[in-house]
VEXGU-262764 format. One record per residue: x, y, z of N, C-alpha, C, O in turn; chain. Coordinates in pm, whole numbers, plus 32768, in hexadecimal, padded with zeros to 4 digits. Atoms other than C-alpha are relative to their C-alpha. Layout:
<nodes>
[[X, Y, Z], [X, Y, Z], [X, Y, Z], [X, Y, Z], 'A'],
...
</nodes>
This chain:
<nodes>
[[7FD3, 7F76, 8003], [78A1, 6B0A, A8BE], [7FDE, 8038, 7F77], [8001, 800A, 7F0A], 'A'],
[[801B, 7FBB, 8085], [781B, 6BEF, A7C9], [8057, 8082, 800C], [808F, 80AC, 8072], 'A'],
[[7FBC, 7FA4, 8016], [78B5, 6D14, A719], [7FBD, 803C, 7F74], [8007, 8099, 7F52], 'A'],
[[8025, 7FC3, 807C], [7807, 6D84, A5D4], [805A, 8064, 7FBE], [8087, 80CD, 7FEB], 'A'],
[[7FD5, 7FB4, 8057], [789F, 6DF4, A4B5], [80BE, 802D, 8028], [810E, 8081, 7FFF], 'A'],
[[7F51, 8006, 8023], [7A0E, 6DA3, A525], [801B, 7F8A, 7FBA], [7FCD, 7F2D, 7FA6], 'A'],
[[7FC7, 8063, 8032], [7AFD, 6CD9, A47F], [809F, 7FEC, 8058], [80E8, 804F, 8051], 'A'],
[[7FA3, 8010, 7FC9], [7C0D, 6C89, A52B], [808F, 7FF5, 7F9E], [8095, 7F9F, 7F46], 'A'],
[[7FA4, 8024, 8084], [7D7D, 6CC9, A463], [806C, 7F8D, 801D], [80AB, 7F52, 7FC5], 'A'],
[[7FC8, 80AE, 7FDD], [7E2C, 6B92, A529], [7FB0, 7FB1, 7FEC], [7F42, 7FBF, 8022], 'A'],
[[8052, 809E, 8042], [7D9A, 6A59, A49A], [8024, 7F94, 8083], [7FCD, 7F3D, 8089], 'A'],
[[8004, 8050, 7F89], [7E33, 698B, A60C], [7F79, 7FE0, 803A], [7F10, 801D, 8022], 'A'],
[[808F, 8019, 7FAA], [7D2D, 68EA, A6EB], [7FFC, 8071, 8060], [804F, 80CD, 8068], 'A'],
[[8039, 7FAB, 7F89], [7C7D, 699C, A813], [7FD3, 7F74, 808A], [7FA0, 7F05, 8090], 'A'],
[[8035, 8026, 7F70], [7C46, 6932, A96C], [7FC9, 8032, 8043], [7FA1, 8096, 8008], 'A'],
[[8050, 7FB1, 7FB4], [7B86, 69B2, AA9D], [806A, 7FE9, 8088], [8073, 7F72, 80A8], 'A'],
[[7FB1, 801D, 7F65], [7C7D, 69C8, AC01], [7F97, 803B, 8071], [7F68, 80AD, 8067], 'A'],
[[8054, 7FFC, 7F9E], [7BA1, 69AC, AD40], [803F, 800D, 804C], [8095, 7FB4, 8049], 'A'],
[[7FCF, 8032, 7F9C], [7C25, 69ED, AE68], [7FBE, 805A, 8088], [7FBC, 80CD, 80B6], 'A'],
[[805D, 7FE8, 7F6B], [7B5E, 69F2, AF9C], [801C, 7F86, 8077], [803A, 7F11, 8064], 'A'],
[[7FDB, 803E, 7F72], [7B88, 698A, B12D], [80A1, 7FEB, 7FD5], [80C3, 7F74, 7FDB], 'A'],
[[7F59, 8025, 7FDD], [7D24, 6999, B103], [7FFA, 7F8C, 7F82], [8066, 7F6B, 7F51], 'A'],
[[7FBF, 8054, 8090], [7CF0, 689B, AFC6], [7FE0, 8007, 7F87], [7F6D, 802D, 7F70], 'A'],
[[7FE9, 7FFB, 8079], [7D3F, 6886, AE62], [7FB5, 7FA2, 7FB6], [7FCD, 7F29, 7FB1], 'A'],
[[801C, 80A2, 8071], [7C7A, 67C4, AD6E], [7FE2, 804F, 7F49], [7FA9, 80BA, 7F33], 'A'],
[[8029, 7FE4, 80A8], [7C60, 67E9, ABC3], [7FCB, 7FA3, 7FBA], [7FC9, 7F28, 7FB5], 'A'],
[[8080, 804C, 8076], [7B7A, 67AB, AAC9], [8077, 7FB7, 7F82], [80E9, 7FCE, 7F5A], 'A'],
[[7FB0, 8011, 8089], [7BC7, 66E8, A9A5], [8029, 8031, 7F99], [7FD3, 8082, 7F78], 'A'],
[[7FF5, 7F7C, 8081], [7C5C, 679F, A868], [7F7B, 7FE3, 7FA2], [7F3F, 7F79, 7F92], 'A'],
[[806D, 7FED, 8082], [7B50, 681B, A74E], [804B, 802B, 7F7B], [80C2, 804A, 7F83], 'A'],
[[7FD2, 7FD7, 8079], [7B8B, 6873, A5E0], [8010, 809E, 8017], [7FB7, 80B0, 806A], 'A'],
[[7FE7, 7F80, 8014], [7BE9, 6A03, A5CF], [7F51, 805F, 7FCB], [7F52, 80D5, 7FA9], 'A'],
[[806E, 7FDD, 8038], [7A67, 6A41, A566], [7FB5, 803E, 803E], [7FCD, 8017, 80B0], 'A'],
[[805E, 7FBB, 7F99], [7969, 6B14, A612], [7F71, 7FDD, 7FB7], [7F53, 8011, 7F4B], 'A'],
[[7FFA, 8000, 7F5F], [7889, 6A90, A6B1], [8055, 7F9B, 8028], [8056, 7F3E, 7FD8], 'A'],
[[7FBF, 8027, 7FE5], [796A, 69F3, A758], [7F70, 7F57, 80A5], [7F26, 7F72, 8103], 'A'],
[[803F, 8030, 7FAC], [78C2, 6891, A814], [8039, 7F92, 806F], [805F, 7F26, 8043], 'A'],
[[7FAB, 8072, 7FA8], [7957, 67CC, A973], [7F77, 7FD0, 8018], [7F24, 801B, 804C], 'A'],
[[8084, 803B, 7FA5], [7832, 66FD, A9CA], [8075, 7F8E, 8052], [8085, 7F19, 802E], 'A'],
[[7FE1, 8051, 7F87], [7901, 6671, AAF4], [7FD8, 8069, 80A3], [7FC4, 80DF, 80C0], 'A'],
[[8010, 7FC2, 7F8A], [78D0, 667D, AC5E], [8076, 7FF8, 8063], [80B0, 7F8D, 806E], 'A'],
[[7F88, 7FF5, 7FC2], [79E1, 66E2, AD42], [7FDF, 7FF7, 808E], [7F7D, 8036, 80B8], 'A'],
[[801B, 803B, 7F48], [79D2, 666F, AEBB], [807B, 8062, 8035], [80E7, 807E, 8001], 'A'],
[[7FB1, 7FC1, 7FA2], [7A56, 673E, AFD9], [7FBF, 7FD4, 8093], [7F4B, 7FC7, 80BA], 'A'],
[[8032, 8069, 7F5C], [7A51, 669C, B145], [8051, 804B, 804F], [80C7, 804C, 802C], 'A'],
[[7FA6, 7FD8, 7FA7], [7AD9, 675B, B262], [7FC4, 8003, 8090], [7F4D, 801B, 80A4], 'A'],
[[801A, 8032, 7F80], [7AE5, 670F, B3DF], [801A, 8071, 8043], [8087, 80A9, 8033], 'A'],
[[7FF1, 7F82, 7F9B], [7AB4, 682C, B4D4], [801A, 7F9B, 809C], [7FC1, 7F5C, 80D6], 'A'],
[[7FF0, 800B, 7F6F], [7B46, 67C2, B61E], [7FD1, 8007, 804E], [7F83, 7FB8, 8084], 'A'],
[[8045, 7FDB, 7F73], [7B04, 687D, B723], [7F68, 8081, 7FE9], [7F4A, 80DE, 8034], 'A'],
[[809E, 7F97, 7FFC], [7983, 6936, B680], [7FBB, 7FB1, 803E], [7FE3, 7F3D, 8037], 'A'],
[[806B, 8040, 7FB7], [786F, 68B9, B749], [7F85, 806D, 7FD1], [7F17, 8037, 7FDA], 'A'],
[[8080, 7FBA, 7FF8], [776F, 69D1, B700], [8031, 803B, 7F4E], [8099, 806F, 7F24], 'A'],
[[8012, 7FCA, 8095], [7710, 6A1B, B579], [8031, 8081, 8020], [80A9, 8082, 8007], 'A'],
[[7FF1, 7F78, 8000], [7727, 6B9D, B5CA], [80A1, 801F, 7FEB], [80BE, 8081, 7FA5], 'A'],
[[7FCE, 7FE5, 7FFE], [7884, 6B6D, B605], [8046, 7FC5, 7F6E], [80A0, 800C, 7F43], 'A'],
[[8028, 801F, 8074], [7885, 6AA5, B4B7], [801D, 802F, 7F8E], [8074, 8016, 7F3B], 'A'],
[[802C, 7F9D, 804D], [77E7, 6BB0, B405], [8096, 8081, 8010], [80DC, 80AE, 7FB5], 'A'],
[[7F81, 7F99, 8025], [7901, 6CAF, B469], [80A5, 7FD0, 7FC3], [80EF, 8011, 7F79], 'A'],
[[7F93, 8028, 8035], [7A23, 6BF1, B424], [7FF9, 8004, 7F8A], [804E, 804B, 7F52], 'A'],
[[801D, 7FEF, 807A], [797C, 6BAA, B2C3], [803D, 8093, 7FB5], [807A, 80AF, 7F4E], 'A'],
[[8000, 7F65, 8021], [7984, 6D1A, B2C2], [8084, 8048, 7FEB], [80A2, 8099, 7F93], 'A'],
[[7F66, 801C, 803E], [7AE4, 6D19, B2CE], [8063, 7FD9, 7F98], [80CC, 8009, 7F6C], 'A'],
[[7FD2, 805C, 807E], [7B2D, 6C2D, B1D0], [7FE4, 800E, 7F86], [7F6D, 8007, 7F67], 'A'],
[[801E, 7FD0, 808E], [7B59, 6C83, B061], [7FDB, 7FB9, 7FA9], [803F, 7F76, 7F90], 'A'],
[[8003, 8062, 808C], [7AE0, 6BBB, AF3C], [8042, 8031, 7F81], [8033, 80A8, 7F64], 'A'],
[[7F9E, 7FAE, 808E], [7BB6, 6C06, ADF8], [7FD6, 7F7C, 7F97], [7FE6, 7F03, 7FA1], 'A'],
[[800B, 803C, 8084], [7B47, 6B9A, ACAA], [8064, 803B, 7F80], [806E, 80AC, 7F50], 'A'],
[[7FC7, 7FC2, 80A3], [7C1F, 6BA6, AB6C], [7FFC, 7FB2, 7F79], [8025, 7F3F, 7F69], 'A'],
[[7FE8, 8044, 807B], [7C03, 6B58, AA1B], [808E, 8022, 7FBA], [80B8, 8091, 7F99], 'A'],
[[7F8E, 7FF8, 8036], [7D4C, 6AEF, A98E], [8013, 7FC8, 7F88], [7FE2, 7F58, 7F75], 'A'],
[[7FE9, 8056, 8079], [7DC8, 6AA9, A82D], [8084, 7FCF, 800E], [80D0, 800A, 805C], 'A'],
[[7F5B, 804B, 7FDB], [7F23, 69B3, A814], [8029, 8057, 7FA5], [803C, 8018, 7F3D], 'A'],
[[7F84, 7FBD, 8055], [7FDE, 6AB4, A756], [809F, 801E, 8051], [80C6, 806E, 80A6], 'A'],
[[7F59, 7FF5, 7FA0], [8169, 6A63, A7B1], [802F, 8072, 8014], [7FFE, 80BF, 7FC0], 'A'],
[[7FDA, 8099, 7F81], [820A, 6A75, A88C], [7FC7, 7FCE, 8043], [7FBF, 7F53, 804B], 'A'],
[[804F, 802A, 7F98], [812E, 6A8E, A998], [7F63, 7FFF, 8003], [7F2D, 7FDF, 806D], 'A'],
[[8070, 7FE1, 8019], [7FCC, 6AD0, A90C], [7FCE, 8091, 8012], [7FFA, 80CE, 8074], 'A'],
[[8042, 7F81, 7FEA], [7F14, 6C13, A8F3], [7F73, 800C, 8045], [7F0F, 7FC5, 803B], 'A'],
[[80BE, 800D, 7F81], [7DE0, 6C76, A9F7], [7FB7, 8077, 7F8E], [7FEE, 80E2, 7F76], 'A'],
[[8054, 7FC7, 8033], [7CE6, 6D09, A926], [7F93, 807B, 803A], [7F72, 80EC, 8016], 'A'],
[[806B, 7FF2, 7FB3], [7BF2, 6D46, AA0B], [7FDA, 7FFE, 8089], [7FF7, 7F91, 80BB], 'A'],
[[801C, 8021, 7F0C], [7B8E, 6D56, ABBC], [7F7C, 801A, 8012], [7F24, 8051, 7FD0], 'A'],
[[8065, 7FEA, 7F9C], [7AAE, 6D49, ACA7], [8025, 8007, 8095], [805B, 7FA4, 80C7], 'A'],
[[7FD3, 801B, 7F52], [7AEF, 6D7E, AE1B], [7F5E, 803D, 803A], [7F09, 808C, 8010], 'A'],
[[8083, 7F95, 7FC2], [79DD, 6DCB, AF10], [8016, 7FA3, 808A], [8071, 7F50, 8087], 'A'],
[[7FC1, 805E, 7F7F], [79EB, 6D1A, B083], [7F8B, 7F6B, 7FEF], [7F2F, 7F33, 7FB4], 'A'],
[[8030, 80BC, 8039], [799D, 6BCC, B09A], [7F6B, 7FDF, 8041], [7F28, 7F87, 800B], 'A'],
[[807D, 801B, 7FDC], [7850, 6BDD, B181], [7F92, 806B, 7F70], [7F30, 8039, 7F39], 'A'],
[[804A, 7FC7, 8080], [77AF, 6CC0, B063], [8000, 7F90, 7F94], [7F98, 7F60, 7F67], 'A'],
[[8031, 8062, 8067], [7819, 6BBE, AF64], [7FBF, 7F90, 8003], [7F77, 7F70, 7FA6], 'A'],
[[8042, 8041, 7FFA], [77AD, 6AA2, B004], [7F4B, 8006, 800D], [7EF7, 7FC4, 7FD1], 'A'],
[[8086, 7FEC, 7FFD], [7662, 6B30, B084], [7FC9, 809F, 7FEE], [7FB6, 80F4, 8045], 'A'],
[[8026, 7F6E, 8028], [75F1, 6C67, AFAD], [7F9B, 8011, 8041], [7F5D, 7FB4, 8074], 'A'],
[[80AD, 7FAB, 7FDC], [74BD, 6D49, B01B], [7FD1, 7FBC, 7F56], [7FF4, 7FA0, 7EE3], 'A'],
[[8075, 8030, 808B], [7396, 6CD9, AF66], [7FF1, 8060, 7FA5], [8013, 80D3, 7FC2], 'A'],
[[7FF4, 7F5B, 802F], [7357, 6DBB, AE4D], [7F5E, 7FC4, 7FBB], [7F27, 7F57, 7FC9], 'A'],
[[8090, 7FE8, 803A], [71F8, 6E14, AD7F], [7FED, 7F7C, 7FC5], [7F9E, 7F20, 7FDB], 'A'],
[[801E, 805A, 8065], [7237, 6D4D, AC80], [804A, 7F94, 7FD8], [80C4, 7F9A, 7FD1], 'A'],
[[7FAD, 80C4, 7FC8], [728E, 6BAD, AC73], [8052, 7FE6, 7F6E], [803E, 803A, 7F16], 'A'],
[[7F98, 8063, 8062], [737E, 6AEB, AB6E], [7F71, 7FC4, 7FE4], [7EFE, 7FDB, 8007], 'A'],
[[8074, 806C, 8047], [72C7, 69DE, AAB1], [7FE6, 7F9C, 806A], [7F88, 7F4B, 8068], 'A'],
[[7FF5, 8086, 7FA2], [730A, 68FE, ABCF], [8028, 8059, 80A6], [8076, 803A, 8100], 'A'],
[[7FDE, 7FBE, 7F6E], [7316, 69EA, ACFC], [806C, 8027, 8039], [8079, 808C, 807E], 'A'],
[[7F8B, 8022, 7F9E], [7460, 6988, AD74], [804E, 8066, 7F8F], [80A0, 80B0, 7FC6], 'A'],
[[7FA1, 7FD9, 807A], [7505, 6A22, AC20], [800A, 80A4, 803E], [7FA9, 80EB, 805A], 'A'],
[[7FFD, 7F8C, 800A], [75CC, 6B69, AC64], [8054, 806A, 7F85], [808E, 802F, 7F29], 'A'],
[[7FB3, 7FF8, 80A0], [7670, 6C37, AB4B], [8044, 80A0, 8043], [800F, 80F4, 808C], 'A'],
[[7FB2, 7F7E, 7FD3], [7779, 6D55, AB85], [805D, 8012, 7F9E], [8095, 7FC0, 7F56], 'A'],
[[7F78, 7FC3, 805E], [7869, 6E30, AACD], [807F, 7FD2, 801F], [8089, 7FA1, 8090], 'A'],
[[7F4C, 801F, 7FC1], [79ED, 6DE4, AAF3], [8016, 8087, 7FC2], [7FCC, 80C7, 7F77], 'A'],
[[7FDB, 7F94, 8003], [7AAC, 6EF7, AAE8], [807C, 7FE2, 7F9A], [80DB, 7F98, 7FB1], 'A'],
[[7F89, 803A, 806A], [7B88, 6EE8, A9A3], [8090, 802E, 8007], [8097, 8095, 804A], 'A'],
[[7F63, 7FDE, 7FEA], [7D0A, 6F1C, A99E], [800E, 8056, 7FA2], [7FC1, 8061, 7F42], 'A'],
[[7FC1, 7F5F, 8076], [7DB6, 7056, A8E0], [7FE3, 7F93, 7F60], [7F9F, 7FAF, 7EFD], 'A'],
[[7FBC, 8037, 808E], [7E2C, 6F3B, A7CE], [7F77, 7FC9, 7FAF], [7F73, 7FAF, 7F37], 'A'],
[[8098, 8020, 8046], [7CA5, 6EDA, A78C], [7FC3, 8041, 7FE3], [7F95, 8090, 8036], 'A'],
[[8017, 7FD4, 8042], [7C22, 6F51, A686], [7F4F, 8005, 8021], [7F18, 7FA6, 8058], 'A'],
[[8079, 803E, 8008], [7AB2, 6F86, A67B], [7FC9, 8035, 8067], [7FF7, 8095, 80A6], 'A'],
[[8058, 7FF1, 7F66], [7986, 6F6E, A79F], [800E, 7F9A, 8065], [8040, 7F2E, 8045], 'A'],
[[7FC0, 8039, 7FD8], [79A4, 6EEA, A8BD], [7F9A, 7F6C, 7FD7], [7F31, 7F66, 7F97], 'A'],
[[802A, 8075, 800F], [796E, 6D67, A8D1], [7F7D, 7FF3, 8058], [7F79, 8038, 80BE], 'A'],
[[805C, 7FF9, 7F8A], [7819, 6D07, A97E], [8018, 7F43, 802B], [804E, 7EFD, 7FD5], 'A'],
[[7FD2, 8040, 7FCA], [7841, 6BDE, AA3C], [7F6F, 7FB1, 8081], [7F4B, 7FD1, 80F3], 'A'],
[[8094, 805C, 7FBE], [76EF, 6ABD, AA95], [8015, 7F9E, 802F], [802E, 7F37, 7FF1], 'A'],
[[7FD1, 806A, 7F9F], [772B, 6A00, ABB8], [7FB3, 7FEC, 8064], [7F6B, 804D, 807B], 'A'],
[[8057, 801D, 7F83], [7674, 6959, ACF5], [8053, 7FC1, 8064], [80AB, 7F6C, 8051], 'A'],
[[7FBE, 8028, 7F84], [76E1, 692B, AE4C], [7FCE, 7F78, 803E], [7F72, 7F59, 7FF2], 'A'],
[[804E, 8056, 7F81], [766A, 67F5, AF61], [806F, 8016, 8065], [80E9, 8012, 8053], 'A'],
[[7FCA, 7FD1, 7F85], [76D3, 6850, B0A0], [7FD8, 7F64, 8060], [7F61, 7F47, 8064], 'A'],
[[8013, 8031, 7F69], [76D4, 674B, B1C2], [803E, 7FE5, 8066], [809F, 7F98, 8060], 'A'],
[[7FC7, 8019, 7F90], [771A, 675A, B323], [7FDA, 7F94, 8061], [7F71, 7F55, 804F], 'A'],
[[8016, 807F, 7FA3], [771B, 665C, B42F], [803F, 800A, 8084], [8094, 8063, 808D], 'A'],
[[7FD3, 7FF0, 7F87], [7772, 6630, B592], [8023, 7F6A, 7FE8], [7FE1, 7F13, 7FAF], 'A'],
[[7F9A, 8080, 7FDA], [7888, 6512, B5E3], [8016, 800E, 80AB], [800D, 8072, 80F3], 'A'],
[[7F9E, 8003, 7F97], [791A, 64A9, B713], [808F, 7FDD, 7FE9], [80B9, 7F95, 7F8E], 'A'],
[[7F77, 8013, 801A], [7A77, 64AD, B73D], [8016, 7F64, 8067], [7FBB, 7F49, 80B5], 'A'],
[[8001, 8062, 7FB8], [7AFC, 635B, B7E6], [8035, 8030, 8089], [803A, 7FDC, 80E2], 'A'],
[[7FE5, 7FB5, 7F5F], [7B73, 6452, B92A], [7F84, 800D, 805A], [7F7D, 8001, 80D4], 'A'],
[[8071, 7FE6, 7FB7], [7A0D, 649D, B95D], [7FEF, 807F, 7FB2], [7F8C, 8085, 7F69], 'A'],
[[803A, 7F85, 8053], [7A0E, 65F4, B8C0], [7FAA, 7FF0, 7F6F], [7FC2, 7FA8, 7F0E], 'A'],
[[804B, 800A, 8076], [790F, 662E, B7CE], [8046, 806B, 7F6E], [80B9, 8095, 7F7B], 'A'],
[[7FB4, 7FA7, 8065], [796A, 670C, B67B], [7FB6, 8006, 7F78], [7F74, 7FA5, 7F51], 'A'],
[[806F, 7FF6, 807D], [78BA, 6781, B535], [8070, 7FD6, 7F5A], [80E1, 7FFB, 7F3D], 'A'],
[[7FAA, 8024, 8055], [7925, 66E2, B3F7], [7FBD, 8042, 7F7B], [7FF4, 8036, 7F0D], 'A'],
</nodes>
């Protein structure tokens, strides 16, 4: 996460909160510094029941929100700095655009900063992998995972 030319006036760590398909996962804390770096990868696994046809897939996705926040631990409960929401089939699989990352897969977006953040907003360089699969269920029904 970049930010140029802030400083942040809490010295606490920073985290990143993910939460996509109904679950929660966080990054490890960083020093208060910009740029700010998680080189981890966060796994999300979720079982669709009763989809049988991608299309229907694709709309549910369409439903489903992805929410990003950057949070600093300032007590009690930490302060959110920073968001992202957008639905969750967009985040997983953006439209292609003109022009590639260093590595294709790399996408980079604004967060939208909070009143209490000072500054521009945060930009925010991240890559998706998407994969689906067809299971059987042990009933016989099939289902997309």
């Amino acid at each position: 996460i970049t930010c140029p030319g802030v400083l942040l006036k809490d010295k606490q760590e920073l985290y990143l909160s993910v939460f996509v398909l109904g679950q929660y996962r966080k990054t490890q804390c960083v020093p208060a510094v910009f740029p700010l770096f998680f080189q981890e990868k966060l796994q999300f696994e979720k079982v669709f029941v009763d989809i049988v046809d991608p299309g229907d897939l694709v709309k549910l996705l369409e439903f489903d929100t992805a929410v990003l926040e950057l949070i600093q631990l300032v007590p009690p409960v930490g302060k959110v700095l920073a968001t992202h929401e957008e639905n969750t089939r967009d985040f997983l699989f953006p439209d292609p655009k003109l022009t590639h990352g260093h590595r294709g897969l790399e996408r980079e977006i604004l967060m939208k900063r909070s009143p209490s953040f000072t500054g521009i907003a945060p930009k925010l360089r991240f890559s998706t992998i998407s994969v689906i699969t067809d299971c059987l269920l042990s009933s016989g029904k099939s289902h997309t995972q």
